[in-house]
FIFI-631123 format. One record per atom (N, C-alpha, C): residue number from 0; x, y, z. Coordinates in steps of 0.02 Angstrom, whole numbers, plus 50000, padded with zeros to 5 digits. Example, Ala and Ser with C-alpha at 12.3 -4.5 7.8 and 13.67 -1.06 7.14 Angstrom:
BEGIN
[0, [50660, 49716, 50390]],
[0, [50615, 49775, 50390]],
[0, [50660, 49835, 50390]],
[1, [50642, 49888, 50354]],
[1, [50684, 49947, 50357]],
[1, [50645, 50002, 50394]],
END
This chain:
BEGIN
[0, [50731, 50331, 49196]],
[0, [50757, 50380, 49242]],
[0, [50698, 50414, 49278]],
[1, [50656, 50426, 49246]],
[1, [50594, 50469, 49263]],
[1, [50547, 50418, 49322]],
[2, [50539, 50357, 49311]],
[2, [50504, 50315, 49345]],
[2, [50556, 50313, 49411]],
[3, [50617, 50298, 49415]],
[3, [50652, 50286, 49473]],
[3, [50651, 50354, 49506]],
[4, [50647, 50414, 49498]],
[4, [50664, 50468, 49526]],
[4, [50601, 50462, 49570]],
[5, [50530, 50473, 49521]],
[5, [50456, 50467, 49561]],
[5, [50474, 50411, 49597]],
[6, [50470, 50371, 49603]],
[6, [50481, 50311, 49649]],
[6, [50526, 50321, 49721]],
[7, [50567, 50354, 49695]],
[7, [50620, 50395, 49746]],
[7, [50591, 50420, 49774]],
[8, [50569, 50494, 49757]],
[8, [50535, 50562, 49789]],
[8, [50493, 50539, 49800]],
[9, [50437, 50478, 49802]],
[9, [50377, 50473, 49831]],
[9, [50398, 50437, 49917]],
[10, [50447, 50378, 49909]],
[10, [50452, 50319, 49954]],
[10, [50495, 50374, 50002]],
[11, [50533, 50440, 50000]],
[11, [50576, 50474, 50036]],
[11, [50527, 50532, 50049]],
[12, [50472, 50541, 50030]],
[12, [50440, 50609, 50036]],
[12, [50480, 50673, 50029]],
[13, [50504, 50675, 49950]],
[13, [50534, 50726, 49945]],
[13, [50503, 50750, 49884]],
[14, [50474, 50816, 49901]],
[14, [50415, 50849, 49831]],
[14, [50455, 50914, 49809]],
[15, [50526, 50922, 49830]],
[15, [50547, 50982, 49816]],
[15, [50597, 50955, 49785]],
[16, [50596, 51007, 49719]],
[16, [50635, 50992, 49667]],
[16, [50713, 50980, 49677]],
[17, [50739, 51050, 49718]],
[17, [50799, 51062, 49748]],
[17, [50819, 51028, 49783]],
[18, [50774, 50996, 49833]],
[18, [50800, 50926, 49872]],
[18, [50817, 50871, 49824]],
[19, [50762, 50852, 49797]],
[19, [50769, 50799, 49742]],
[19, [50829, 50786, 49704]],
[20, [50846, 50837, 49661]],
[20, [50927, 50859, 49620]],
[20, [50969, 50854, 49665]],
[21, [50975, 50885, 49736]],
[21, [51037, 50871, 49783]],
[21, [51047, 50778, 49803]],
[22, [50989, 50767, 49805]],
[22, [51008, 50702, 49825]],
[22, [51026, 50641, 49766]],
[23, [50991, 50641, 49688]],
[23, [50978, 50602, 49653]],
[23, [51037, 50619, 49595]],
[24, [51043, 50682, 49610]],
[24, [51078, 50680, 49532]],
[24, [51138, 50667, 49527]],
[25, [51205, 50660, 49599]],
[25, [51247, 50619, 49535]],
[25, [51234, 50556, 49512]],
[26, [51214, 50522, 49564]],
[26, [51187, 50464, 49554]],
[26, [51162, 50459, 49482]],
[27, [51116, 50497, 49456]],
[27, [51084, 50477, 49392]],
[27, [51137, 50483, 49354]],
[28, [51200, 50536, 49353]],
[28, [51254, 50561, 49311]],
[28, [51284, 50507, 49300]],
[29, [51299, 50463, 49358]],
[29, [51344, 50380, 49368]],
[29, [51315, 50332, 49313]],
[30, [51232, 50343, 49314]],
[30, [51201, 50270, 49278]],
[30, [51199, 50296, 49213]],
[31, [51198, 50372, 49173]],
[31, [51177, 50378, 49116]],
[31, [51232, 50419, 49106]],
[32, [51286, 50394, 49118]],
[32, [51360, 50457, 49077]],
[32, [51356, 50488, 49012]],
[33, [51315, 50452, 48974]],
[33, [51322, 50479, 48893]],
[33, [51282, 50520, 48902]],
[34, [51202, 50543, 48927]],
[34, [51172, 50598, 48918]],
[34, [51187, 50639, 48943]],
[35, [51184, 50706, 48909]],
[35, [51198, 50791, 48925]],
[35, [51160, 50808, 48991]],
[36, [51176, 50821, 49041]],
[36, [51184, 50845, 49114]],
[36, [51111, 50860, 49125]],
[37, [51077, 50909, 49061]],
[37, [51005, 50941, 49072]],
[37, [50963, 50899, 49070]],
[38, [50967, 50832, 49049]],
[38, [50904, 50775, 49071]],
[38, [50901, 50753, 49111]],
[39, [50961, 50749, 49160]],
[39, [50942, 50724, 49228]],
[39, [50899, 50790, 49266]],
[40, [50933, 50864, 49265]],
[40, [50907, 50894, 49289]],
[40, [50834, 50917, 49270]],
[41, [50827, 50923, 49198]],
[41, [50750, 50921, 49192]],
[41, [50693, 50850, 49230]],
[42, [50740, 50810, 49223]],
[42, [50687, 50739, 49245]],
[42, [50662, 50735, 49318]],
[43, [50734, 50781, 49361]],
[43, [50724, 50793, 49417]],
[43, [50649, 50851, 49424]],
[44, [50659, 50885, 49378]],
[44, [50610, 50937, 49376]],
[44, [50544, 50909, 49352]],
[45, [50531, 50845, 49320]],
[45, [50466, 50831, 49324]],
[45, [50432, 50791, 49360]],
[46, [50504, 50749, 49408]],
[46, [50469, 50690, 49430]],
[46, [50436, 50715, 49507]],
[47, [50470, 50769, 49544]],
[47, [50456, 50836, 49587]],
[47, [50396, 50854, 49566]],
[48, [50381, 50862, 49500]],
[48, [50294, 50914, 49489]],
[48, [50264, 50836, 49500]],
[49, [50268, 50796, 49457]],
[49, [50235, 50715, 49473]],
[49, [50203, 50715, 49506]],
[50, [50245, 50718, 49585]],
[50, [50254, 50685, 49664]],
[50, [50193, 50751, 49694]],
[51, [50246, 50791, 49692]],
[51, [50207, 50867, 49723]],
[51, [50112, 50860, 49697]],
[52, [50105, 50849, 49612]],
[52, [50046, 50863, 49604]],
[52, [50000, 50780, 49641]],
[53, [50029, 50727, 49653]],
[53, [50012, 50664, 49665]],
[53, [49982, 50680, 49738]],
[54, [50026, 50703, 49799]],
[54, [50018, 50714, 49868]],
[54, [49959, 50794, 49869]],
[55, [49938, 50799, 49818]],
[55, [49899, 50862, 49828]],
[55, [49832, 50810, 49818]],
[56, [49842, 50788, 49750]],
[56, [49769, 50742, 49748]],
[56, [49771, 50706, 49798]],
[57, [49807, 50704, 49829]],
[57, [49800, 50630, 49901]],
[57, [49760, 50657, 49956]],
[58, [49779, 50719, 49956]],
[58, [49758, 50771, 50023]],
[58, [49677, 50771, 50002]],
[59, [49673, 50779, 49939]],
[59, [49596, 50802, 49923]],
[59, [49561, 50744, 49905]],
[60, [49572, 50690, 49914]],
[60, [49552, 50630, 49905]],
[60, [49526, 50610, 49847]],
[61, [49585, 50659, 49787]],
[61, [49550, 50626, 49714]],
[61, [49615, 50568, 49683]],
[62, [49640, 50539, 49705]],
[62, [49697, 50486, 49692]],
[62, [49663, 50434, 49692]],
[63, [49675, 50409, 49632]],
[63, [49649, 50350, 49625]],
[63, [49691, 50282, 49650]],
[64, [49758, 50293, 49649]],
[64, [49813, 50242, 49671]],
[64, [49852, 50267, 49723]],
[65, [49866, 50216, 49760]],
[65, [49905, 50228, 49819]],
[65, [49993, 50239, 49806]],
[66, [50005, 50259, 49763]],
[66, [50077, 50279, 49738]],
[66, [50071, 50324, 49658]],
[67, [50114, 50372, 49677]],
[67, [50087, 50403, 49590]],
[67, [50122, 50354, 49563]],
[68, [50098, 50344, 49473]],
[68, [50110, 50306, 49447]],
[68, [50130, 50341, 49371]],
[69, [50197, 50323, 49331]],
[69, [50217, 50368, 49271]],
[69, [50176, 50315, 49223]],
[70, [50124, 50344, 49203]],
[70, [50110, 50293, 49140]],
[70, [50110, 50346, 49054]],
[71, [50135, 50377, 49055]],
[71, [50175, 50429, 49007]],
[71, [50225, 50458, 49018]],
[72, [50283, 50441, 48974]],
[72, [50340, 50468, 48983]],
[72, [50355, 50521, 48952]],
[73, [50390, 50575, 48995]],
[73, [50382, 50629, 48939]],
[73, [50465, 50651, 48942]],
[74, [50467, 50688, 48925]],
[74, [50541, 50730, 48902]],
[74, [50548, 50800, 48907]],
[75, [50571, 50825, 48946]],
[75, [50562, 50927, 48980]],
[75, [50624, 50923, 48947]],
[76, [50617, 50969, 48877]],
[76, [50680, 50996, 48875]],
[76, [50680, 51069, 48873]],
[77, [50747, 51094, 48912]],
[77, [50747, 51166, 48962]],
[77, [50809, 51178, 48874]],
[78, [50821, 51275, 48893]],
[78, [50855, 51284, 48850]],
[78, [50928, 51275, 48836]],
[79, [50947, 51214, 48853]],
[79, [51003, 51197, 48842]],
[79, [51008, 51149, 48802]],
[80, [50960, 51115, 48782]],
[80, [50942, 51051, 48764]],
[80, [50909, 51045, 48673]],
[81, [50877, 51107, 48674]],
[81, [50868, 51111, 48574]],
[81, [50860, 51180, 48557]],
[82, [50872, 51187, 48514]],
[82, [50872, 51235, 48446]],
[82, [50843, 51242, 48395]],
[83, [50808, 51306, 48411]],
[83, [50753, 51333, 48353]],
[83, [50798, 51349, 48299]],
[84, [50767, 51301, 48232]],
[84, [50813, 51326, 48174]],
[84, [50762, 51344, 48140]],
[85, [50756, 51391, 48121]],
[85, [50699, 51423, 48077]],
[85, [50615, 51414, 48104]],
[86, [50574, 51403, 48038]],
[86, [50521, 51390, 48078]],
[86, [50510, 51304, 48055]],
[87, [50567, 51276, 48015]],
[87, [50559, 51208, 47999]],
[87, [50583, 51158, 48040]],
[88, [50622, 51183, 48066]],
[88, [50666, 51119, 48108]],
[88, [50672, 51134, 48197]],
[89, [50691, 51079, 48235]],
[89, [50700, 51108, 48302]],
[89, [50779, 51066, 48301]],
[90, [50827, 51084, 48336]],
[90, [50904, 51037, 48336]],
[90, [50895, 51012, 48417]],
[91, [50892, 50944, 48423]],
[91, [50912, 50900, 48485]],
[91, [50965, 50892, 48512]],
[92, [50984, 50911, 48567]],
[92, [51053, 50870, 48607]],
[92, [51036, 50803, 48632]],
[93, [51071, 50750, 48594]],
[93, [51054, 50698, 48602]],
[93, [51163, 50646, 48643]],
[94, [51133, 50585, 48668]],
[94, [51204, 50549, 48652]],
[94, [51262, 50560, 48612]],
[95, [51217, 50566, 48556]],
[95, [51242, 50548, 48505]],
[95, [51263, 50626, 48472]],
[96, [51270, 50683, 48518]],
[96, [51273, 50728, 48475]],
[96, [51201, 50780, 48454]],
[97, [51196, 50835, 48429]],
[97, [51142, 50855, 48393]],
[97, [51102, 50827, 48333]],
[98, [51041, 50823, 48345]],
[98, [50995, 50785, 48289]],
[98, [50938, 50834, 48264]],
[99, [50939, 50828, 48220]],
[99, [50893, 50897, 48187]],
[99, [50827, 50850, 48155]],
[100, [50769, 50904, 48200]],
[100, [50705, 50858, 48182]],
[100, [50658, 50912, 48148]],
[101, [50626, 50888, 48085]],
[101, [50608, 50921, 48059]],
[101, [50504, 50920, 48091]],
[102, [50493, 50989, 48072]],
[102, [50428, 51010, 48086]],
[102, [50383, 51022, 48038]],
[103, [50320, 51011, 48052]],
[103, [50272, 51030, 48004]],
[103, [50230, 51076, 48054]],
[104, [50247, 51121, 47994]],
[104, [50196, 51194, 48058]],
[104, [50128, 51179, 48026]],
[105, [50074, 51242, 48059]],
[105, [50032, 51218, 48066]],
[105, [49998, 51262, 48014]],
[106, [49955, 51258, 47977]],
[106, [49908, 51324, 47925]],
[106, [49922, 51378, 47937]],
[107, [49910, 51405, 47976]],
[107, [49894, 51454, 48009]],
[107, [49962, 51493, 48023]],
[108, [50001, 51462, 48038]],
[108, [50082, 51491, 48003]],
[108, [50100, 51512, 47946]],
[109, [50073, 51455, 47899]],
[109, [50099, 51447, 47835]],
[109, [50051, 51522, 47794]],
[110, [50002, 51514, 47816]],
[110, [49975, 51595, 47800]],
[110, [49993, 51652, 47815]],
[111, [49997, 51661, 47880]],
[111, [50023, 51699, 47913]],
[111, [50090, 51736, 47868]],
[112, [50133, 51668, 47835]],
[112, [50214, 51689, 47826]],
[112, [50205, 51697, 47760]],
[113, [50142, 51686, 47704]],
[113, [50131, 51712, 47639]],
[113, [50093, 51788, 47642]],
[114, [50080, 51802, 47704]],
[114, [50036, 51883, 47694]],
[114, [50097, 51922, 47716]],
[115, [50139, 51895, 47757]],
[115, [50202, 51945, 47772]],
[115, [50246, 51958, 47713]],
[116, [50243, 51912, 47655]],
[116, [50278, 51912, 47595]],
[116, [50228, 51968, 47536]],
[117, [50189, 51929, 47561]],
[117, [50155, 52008, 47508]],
[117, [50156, 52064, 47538]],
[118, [50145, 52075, 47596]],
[118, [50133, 52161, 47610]],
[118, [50188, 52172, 47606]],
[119, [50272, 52153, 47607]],
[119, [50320, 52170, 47595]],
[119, [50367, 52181, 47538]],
END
């Protein structure tokens, strides 16, 4: 989804997000019915920064390729999309429903949340 949108917004010169979503998104709604509404619109929202940050390096002549190119895919999820469950888990809106992914915090938490237990 993310590659066709950049591909879109580059070959149409459209770097604005709002344009982008008006034109692309039912369309994306048609090809991916099972996913929850906010990935098209987040995807719209990155493939817009993509493009936008691509035609800035173009202007300044630090682009190395003559088309931006997605060679990392990433995933913007906005707050509709997961759920902070404690400080262990985050909950996904997925196809398939909510999926609960578990976390490993980092030291520096885990300290943090043993000195709040003692001074209390």
């Amino acid at each position: 989804m993310l590659r066709e949108l950049v591909e879109f917004a580059y070959v149409n010169g459209i770097s604005s997000f709002t344009r982008l979503k008006a034109v692309k998104y039912r369309d994306m709604r048609r090809k991916h019915p099972d996913l929850p509404s906010h990935y098209v619109y987040t995807a719209c929202q990155d493939a817009s920064a993509r493009v936008k940050s691509f035609l800035a390096m173009k202007r300044r002549g630090r682009a190395h390729t003559e088309r931006p190119a997605v060679r990392r895919v990433s995933i913007w999820l906005d707050d509709h999309l997961w759920k902070l469950e404690g400080y262990t888990a985050v909950r996904v809106a997925t196809k398939r429903g909510w999926v609960t992914i578990g976390l490993k915090t980092h030291e520096l938490l885990a300290l943090r949340q043993r000195r709040v237990e003692i001074e209390v």
